[in-house]
TORRO-341868 format. One record per residue (C-alpha): x, y, z; residue in one letter; residue number from 1. Coordinates in steps of 0.1 Angstrom, whole numbers, plus 5000, padded with zeros to 4 digits. Layout:
TORRO-341868
X:Y:Z:A:NUM
...
END
This chain:
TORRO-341868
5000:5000:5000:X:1
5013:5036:4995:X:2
4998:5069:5005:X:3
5010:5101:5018:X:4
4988:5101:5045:X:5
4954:5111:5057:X:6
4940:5145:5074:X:7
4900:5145:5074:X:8
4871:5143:5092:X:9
4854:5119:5072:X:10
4885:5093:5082:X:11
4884:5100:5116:X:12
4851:5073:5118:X:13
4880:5050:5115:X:14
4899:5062:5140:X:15
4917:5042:5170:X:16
4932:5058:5199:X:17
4971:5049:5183:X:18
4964:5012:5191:X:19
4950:4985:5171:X:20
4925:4972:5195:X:21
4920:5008:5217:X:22
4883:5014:5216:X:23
4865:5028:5189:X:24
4866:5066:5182:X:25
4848:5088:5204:X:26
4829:5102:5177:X:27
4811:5081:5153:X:28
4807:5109:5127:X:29
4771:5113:5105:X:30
4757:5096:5076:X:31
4764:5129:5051:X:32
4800:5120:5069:X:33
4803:5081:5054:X:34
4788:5094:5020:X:35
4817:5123:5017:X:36
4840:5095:5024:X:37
4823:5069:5000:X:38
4825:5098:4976:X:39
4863:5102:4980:X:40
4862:5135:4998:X:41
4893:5128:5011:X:42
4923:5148:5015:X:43
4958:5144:5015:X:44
4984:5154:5038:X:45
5016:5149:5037:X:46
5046:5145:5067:X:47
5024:5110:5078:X:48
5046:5083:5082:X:49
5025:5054:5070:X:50
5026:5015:5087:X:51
5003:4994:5071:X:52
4995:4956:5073:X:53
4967:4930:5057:X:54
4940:4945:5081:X:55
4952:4978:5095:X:56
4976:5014:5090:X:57
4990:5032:5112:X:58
4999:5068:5103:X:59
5018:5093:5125:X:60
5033:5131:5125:X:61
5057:5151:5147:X:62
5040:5185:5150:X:63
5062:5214:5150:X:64
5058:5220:5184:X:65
5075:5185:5191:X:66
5045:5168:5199:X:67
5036:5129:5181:X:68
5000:5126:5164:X:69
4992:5092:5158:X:70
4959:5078:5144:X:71
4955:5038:5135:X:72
4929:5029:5107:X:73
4919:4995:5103:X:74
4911:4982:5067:X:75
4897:4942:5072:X:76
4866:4934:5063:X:77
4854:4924:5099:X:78
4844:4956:5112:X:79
4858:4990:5113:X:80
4841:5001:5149:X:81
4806:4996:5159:X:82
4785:5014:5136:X:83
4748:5018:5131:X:84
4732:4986:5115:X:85
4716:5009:5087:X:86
4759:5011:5074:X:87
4765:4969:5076:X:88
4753:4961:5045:X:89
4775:4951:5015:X:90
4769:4981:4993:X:91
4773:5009:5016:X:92
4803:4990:5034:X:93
4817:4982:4996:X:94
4812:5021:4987:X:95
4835:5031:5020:X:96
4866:5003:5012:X:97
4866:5014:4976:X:98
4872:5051:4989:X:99
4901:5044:5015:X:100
4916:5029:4989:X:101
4916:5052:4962:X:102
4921:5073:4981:X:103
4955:5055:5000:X:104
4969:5050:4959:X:105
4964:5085:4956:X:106
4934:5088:4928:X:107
4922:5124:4939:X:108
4916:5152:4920:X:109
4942:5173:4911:X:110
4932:5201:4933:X:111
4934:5182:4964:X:112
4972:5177:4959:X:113
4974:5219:4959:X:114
4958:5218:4990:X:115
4974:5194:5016:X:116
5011:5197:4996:X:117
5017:5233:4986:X:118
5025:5218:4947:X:119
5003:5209:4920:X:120
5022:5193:4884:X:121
5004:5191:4846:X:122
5021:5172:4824:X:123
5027:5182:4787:X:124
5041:5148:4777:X:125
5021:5134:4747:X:126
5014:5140:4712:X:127
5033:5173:4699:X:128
5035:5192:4667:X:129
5063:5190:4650:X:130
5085:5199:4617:X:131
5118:5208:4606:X:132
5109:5233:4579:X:133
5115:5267:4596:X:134
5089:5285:4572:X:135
5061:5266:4586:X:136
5071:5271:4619:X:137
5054:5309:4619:X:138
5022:5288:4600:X:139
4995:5272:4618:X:140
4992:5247:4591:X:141
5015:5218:4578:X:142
5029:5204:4611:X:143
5040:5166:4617:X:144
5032:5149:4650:X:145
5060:5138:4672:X:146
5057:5125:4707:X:147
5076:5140:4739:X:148
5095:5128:4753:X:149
5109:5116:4721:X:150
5136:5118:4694:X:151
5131:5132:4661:X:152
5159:5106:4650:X:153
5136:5074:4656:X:154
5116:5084:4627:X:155
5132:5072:4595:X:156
5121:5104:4575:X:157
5141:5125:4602:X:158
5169:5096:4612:X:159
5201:5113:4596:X:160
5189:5150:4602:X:161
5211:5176:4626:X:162
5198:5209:4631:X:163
5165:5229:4644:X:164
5133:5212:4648:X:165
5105:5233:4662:X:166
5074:5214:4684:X:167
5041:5229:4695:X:168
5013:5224:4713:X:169
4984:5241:4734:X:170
4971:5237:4767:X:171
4951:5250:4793:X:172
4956:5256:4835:X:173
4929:5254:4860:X:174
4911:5284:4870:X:175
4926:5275:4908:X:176
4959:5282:4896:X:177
4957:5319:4893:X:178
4979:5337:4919:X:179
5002:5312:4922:X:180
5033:5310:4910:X:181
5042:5287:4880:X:182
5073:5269:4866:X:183
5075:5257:4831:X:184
5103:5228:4838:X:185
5119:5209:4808:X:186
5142:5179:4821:X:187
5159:5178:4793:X:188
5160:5190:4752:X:189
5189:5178:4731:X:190
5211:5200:4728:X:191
5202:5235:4722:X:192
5165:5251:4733:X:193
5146:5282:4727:X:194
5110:5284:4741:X:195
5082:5308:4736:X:196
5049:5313:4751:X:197
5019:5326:4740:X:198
5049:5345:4711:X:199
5066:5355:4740:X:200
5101:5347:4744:X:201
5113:5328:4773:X:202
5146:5324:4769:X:203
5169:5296:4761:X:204
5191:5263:4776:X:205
5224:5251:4763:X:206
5230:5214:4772:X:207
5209:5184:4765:X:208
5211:5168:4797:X:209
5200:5186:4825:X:210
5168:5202:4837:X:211
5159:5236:4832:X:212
5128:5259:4836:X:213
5109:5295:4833:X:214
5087:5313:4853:X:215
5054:5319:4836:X:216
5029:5330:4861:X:217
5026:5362:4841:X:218
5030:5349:4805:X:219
5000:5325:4811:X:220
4960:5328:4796:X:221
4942:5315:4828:X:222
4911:5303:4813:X:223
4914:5304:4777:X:224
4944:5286:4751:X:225
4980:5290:4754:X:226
5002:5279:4728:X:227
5042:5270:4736:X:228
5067:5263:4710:X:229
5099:5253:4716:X:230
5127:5249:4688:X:231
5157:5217:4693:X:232
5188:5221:4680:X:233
5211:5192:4674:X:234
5242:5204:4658:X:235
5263:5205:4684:X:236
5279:5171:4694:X:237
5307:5160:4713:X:238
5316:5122:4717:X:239
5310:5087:4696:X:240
5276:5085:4708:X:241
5249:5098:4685:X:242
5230:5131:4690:X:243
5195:5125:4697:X:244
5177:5160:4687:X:245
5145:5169:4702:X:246
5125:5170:4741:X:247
5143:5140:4754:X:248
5130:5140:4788:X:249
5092:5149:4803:X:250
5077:5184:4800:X:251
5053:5201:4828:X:252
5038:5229:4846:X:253
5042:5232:4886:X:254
5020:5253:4906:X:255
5033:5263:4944:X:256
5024:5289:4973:X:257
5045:5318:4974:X:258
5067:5295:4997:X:259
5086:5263:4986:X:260
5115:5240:4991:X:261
5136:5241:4962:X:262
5161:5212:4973:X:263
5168:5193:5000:X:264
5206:5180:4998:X:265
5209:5156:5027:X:266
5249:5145:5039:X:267
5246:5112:5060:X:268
5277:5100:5086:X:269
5276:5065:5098:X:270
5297:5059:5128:X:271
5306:5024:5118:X:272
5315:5011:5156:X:273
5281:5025:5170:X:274
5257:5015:5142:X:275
5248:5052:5148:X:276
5247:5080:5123:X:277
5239:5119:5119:X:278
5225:5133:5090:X:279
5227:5173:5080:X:280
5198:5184:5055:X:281
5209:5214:5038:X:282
5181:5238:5022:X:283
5176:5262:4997:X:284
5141:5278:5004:X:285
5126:5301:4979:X:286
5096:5330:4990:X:287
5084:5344:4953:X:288
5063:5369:4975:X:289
5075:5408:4987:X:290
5075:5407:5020:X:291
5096:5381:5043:X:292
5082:5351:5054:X:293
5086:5333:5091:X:294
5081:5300:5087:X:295
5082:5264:5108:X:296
5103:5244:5090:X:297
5100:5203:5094:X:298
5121:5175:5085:X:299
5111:5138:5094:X:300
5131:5104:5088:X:301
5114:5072:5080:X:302
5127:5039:5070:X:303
5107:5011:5052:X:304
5089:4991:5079:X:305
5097:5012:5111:X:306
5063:5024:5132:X:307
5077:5056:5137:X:308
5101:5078:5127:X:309
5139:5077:5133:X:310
5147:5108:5136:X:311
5125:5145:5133:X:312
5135:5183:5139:X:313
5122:5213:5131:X:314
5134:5250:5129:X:315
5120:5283:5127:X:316
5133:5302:5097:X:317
5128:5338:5087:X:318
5129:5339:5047:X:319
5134:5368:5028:X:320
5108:5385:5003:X:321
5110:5378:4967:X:322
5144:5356:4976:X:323
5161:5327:4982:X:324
5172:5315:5014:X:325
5197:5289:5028:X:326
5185:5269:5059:X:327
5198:5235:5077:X:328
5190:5207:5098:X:329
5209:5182:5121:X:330
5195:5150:5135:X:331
5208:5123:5147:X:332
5198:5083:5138:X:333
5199:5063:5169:X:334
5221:5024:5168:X:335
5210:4999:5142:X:336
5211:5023:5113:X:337
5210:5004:5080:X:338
5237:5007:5057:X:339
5236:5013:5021:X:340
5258:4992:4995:X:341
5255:4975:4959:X:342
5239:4942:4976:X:343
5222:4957:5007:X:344
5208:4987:4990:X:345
5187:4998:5021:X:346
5169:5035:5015:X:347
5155:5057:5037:X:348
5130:5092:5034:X:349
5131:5125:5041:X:350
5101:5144:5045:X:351
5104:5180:5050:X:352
5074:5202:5056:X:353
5074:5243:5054:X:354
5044:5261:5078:X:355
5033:5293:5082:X:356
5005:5293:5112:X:357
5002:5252:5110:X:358
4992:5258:5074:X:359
5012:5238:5052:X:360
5027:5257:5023:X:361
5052:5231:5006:X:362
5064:5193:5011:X:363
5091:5179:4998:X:364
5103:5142:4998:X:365
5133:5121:4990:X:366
5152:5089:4993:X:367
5190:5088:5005:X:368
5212:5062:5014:X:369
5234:5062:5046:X:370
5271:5053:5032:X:371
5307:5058:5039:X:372
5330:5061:5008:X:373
5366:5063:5016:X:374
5401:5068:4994:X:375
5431:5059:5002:X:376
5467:5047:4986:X:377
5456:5012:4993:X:378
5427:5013:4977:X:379
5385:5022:4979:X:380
5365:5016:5012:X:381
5331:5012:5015:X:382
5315:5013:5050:X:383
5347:5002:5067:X:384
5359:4975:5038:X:385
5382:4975:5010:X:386
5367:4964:4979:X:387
5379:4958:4944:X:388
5352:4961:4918:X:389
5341:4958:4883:X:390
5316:4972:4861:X:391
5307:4984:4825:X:392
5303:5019:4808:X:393
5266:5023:4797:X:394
5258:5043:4765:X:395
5218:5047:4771:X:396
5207:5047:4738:X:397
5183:5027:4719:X:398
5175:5026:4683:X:399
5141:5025:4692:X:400
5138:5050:4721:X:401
5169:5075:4708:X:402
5178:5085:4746:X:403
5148:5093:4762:X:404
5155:5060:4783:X:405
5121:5048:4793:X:406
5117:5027:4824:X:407
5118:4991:4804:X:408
5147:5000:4791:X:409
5165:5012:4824:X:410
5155:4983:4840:X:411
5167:4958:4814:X:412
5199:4970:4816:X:413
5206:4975:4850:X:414
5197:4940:4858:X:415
5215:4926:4827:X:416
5248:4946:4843:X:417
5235:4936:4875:X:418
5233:4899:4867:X:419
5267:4904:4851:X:420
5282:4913:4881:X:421
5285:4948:4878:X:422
5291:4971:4912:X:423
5314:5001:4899:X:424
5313:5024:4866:X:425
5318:5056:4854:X:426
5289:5043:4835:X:427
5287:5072:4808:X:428
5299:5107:4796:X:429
5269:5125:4806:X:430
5248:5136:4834:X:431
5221:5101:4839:X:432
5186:5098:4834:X:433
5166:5101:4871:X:434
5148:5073:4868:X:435
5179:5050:4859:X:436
5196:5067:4891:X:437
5165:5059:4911:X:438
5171:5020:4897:X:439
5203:5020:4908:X:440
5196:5034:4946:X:441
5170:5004:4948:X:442
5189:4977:4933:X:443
5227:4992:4942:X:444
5257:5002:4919:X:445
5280:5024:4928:X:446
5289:5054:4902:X:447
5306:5085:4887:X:448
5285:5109:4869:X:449
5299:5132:4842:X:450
5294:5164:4828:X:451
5297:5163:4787:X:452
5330:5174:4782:X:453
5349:5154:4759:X:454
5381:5152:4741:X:455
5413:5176:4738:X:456
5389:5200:4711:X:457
5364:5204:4733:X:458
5357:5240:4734:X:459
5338:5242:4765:X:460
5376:5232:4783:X:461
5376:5266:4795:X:462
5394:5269:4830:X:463
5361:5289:4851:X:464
5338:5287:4822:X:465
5298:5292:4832:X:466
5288:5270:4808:X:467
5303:5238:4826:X:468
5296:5253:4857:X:469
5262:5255:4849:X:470
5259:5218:4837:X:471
5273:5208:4867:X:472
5253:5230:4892:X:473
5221:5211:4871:X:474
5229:5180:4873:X:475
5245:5184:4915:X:476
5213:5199:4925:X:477
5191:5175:4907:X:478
5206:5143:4915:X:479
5223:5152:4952:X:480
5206:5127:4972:X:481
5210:5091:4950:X:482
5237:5073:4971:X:483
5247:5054:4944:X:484
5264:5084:4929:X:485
5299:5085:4949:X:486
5317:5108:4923:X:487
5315:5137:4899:X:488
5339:5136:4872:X:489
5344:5170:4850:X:490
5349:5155:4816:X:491
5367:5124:4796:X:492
5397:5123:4781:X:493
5411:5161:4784:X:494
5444:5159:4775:X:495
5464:5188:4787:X:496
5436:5207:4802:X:497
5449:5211:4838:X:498
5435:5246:4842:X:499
5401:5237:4833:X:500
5399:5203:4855:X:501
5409:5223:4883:X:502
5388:5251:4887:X:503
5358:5230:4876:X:504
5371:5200:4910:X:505
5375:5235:4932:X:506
5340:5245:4919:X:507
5320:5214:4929:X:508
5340:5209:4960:X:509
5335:5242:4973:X:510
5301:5255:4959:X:511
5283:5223:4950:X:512
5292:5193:4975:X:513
5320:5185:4992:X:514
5306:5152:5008:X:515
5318:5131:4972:X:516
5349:5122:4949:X:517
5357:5147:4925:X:518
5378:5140:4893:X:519
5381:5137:4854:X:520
5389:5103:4832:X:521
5426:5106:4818:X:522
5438:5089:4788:X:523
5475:5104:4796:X:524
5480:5100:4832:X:525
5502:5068:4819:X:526
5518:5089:4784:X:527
5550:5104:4780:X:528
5554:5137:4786:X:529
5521:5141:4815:X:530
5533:5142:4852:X:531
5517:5157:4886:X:532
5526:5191:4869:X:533
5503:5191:4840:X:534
5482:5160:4847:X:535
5446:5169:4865:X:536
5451:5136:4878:X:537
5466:5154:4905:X:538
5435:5170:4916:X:539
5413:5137:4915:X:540
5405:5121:4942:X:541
5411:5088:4922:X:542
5432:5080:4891:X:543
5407:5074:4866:X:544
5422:5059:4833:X:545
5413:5049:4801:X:546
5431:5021:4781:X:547
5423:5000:4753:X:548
5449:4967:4733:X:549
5461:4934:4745:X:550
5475:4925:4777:X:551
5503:4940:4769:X:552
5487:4975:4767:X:553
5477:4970:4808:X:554
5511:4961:4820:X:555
5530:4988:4819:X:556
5506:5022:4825:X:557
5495:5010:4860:X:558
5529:5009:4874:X:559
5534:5042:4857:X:560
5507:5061:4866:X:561
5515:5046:4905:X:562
5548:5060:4905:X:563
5537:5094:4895:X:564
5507:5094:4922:X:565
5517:5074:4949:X:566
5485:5085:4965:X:567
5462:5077:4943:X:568
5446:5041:4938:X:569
5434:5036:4900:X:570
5404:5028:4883:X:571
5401:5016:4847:X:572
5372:5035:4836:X:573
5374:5020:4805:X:574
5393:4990:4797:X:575
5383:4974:4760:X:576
5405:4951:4735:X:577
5382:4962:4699:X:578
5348:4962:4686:X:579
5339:4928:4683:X:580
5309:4925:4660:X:581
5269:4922:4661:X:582
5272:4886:4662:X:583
5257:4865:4690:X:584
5281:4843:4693:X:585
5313:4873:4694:X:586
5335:4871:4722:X:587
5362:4897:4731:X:588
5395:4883:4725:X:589
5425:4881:4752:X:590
5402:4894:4778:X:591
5414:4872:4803:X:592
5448:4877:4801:X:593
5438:4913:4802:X:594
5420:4911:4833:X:595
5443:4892:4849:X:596
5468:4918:4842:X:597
5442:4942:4856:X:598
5437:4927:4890:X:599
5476:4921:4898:X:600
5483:4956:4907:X:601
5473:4955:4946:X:602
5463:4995:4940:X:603
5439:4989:4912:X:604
5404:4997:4926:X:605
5387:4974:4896:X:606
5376:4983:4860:X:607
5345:4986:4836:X:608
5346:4974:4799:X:609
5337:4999:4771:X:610
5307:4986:4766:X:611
5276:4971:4781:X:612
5258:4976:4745:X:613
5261:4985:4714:X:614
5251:5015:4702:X:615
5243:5038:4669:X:616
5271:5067:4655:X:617
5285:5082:4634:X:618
5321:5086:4646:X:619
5354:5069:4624:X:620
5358:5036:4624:X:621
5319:5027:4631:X:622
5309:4997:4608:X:623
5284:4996:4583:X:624
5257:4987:4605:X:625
5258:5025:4618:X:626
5266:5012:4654:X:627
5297:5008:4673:X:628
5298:4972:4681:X:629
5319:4972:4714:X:630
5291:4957:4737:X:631
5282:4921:4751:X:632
5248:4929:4743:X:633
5237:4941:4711:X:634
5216:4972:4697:X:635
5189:4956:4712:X:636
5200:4943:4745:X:637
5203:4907:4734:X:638
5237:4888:4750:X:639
5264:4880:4728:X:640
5286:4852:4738:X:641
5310:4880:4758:X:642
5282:4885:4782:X:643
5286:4851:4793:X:644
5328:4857:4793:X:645
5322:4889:4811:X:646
5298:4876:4837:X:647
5324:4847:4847:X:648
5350:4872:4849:X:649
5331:4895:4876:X:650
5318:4869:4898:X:651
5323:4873:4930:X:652
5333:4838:4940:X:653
5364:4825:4924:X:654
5342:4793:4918:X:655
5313:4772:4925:X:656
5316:4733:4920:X:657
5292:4704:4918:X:658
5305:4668:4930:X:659
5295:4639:4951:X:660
5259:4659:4953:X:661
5281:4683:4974:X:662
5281:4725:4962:X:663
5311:4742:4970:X:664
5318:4778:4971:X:665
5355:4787:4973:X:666
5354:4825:4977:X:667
5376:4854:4962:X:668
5409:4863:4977:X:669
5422:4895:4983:X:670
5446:4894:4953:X:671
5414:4893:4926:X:672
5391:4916:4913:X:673
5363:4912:4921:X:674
5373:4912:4959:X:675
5341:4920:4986:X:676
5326:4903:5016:X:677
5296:4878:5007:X:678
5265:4884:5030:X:679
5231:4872:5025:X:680
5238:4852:4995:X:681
5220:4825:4991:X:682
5224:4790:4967:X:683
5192:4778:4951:X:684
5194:4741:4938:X:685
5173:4719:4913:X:686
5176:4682:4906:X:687
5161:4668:4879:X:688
5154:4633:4863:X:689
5163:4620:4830:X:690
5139:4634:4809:X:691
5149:4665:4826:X:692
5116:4677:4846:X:693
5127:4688:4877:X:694
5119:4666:4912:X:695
5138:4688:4931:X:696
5144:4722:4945:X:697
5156:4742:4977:X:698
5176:4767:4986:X:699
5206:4769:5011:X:700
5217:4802:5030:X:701
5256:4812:5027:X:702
5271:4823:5059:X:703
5291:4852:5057:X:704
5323:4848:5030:X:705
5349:4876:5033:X:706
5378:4877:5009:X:707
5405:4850:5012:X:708
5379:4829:5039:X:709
5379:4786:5031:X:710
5364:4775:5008:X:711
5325:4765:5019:X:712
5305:4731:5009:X:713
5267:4721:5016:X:714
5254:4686:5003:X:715
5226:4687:4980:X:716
5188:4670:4996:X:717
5184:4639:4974:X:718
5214:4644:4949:X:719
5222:4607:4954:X:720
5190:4595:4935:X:721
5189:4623:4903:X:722
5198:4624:4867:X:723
5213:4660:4872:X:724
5215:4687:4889:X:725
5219:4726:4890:X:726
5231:4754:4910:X:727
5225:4795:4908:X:728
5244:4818:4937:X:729
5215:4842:4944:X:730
5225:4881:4950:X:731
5211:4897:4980:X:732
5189:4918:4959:X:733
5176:4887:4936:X:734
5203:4880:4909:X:735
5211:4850:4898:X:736
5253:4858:4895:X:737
5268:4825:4887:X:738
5263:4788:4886:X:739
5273:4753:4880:X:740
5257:4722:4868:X:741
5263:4687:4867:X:742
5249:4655:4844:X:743
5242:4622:4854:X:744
5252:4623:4893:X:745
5237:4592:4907:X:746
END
């Protein structure tokens, strides 16, 4: 079940005393009460923590004067509280469940949301005008359709062309809306954007990865038609990757009080001995009205499962008229805090509330991760332990989607990469979709995320330039709080750019966040001629290298780039031997040897391969097909036969073996990458009989297996008496990461 929470009279004929069996509510409420409730007049509030079962929720609030509201609800069929005969029969009782639980999934009107949350969205994803013909841009006739989010390039009549294309469409806001302020917000247009409203010019956005948006509560028609038009330019392009022109990402309207949150960056700090942790929520608070606001500021902590909260303060903040306005929180998370990491990927919630005479003028919500990333000469720590880890770099594109990255696609991937192994990446040269950095919170991978800055001609390598600045100060801001981000890399491959690298690093760690790794990916780190002088290796937190060739291409730069940074462990953000081909069956050549020349330097962090997937370009050397063929799963995410290599190479056992009806696990050592402590893991077994239908299955718990622990064997239930059977070594958060099987064991 998920709700935000409920704040009404009609609910409170529900209502127990904050116990499930308490006594019935003092106050059974009317019949015109039960019909308003039948008829979902129900309102939402939220800052409830919700704690629901089969038959009953639970929902609770610290006020803002510190005290705890707590109401219990219960939902089974039995009975709800003595009520008057006339209300037991089927229909009317029928009516009332169907309304709780619309209205605990959230189907209200649109309205309601204004009211109990201070915010109110439209969306303007759908079905857009569209052409590329800039004379009938200014006509009202002889437009195309295109959908948004989309890609103009997905359409063969458009699939080769770079330059503008211009989209339209109309819409109207709700009456209700006047006299509030309103954001137009784009998350993303490819590359270049110019918008317009009603043919008045908003302005415009350079960078086709990151969110941007307008004010338009004066530029609006409340009541009537207004008409936005908004012109995509893809000429510019940096990178192999293709450039995807058009609205890329959703499109929408947000209405607010005069009094909002407009982020909520939250820095957790586990102490690892005490199972303790305090967490700092850092605010910026924004009052669009003239005169200075005093508000009641509230932040509450919940994690999945718990009956109350975990932590909760509030502050009383004075905000400035027509301005923004810094604010912060402390609180402190008492012993048995749970620990984020890629196979326990525990999340909790922040709820912050802003009031103004116990009327609620904005919530905000979001999920963070309590995690300690550490660096040092010996290596990456996560939560105490050294681990050695591997990965792959993602291009997220689709011929069929372009890069608007839709949530089948996302998922597909990550568990693909996930089944593969994967913990670490760089992951891409570009600032990530949302949604795929919400995938990777739930299911755990730990990243970099980059701004767009690629190559030694880039022209945005300026050393302070506001262009990069702003890219990164869009994608920070958004994208703060996902724990699986532990890095922010300035660009790829910028050879002899020192200046830039190092006012951009000084930039995030000063102005932006100084709670992460900062760096940029060097293809010279390892070259003639680069040292600690005019390398911006030196101001990375970790040596981040690309290499490409044979094994003997990895033995050598390691060493090298070790001896110029002592300090710094390495990781190969891309590693690759050559483009191996559409073919399900192509494997990449040598790349055991090369990985085993990978994972002998004791300072080596780990590597990902360049790439998870193949994907479409136009950059030299790309083969007929139009795509570069570097990935162990094709264009269309189907494995090739280097999956399978890849996924053997990043297991993290060094083996599992069937014999005797006995499974043995011999863990990784130290020496190997990958190298991480096993917990939760879990072997599932089948047997089957010689016409292979299975008679047979179970599953056996691992106990914990650190690196360089004995090898561990568990016999098989019946093994003795089948034709053959199979193992799988189950991930804590459901992957089936390697296996073994064996014919004909009786």
């Amino acid at each position: 079940m998920s709700m935000s929470g409920l704040n009404l009279n009609a609910c409170e004929l529900l209502q127990y005393h904050c116990g499930l069996n308490s006594g019935p509510c003092s106050s059974h409420g009317s019949i015109t009460q039960l019909l308003m409730a039948a008829s979902l007049k129900i309102y939402f509030e939220r800052g409830w923590v919700v704690t629901a079962s089969s038959n009953w929720f639970r929902l609770s609030r610290c006020l803002l004067n510190g005290s705890i509201k707590c109401r219990c609800y219960r939902i089974s069929q039995e009975a709800f509280f003595p009520m008057p005969a006339s209300f037991k029969s089927n229909s009317m009782r029928t009516a009332l469940y169907l309304a709780l639980l619309l209205a605990c999934v959230g189907l209200l009107p649109a309205q309601d949301s204004f009211y109990t949350t201070g915010e109110a969205r439209q969306s303007l994803d759908g079905q857009w005008d569209f052409t590329t013909d800039a004379s009938v841009a200014s006509q009202s006739d002889g437009w195309a359709k295109m959908s948004v989010p989309g890609n103009w390039d997905t359409h063969p009549e458009y699939s080769t062309y770079s330059g503008k294309g211009w989209y339209r469409r109309t819409f109207t806001v709700p009456d209700s809306w006047k006299g509030k302020p309103i954001r137009l917000r784009f998350e993303a247009v490819f590359q270049q954007a110019s918008i317009s409203l009603n043919g008045q010019d908003l302005g415009s956005h350079f960078g086709g990865y990151t969110p941007f948006e307008f004010d338009v509560t004066q530029k609006l028609i409340y009541g009537g038609t207004n008409t936005l038009v908004v012109c995509a330019d893809n000429t510019y392009h940096r990178g192999a990757w293709w450039p995807w022109g058009g609205i890329s990402r959703s499109v929408e309207l947000i209405a607010n009080n005069d009094t909002r949150v407009v982020w909520q960056h939250i820095d957790s700090d586990p102490d690892l001995s005490m199972g303790t942790a305090q967490v700092t929520i850092h605010y910026l608070l924004h009052n669009s009205a003239v005169t200075p606001k005093d508000v009641q500021l509230g932040a509450q902590i919940t994690y999945p499962g718990a009956p109350d909260f975990v932590a909760s303060q509030n502050a009383h903040v004075v905000l400035a008229g027509n301005a923004d306005s810094p604010a912060e929180i402390d609180l402190s998370l008492p012993s048995g805090v749970h620990l984020w990491d890629f196979d326990h990927p525990h999340l909790y919630t922040l709820t912050s509330t802003l009031q103004e005479n116990g009327q609620t003028l904005h919530t905000a919500k979001d999920r963070f991760g309590i995690r300690k990333i550490q660096v040092t000469a010996e290596g990456l720590f996560l939560n105490g332990e050294k681990i050695r880890v591997a990965g792959f770099n993602r291009v997220g594109d689709s011929n069929q989607y372009g890069n608007t990255e839709p949530d089948s696609l996302v998922r597909t991937d990550i568990d693909l990469m996930k089944s593969a192994g994967a913990v670490m990446s760089r992951l891409m040269h570009v600032p990530q979709a949302p949604k795929l950095l919400d995938y990777l919170d739930e299911k755990g991978m730990l990243i970099y995320c980059e701004v767009p800055v690629w190559g030694g001609g880039d022209p945005e390598m300026k050393p302070n330039n506001p262009v990069t600045k702003q890219w990164l100060r869009e994608m920070i801001d958004r994208d703060y709080n996902h724990p699986c981000i532990i890095g922010w890399s300035m660009g790829n491959e910028l050879s002899g750019q020192y200046a830039y690298v190092a006012s951009m690093a000084e930039y995030v760690r000063t102005k932006l966040d100084s709670s992460r790794l900062v760096g940029y990916v060097s293809n010279t780190a390892g070259e003639v001629g680069y040292n600690p002088k005019n390398d911006p290796v030196t101001v990375s937190d970790i040596a981040m290298i690309n290499k490409y060739g044979g094994p003997v291409a990895f033995a050598g730069p390691p060493a090298t780039v070790r001896n110029r940074w002592p300090d710094k462990p390495i990781f190969f953000s891309e590693y690759g031997v050559r483009q191996i081909g559409p073919s399900p069956n192509a494997r990449i050549p040598q790349i055991d040897e090369v990985w085993a020349t990978i994972e002998k330097q004791p300072y080596v962090i780990g590597g990902a391969l360049w790439s998870f997937n193949d994907y479409r370009s136009g950059f030299k050397n790309t083969p007929a097909s139009g795509n570069r063929e570097w990935g162990v799963v094709d264009i269309d995410r189907h494995p090739k036969g280097a999956y399978w290599q890849i996924r053997k190479l990043y297991s993290p056992v060094h083996s599992i073996t069937l014999a005797n009806g006995t499974v043995t696990v011999q863990p990784r050592t130290s020496e190997e990458i990958p190298s991480y402590a096993l917990r939760g893991y879990q072997i599932t077994w089948k047997l089957s009989d010689a016409t292979d239908s299975v008679t047979a299955q179970g599953t056996i718990a691992l106990p914990n297996l650190p690196p360089d622990a004995p090898a561990w064997s568990a016999p098989i239930p019946g093994a003795a008496s089948a034709a053959s059977m199979s193992v799988s070594l189950i991930s804590p958060t459901g992957y089936d990461v390697d296996g073994a099987s064996s014919s004909h064991s009786k």
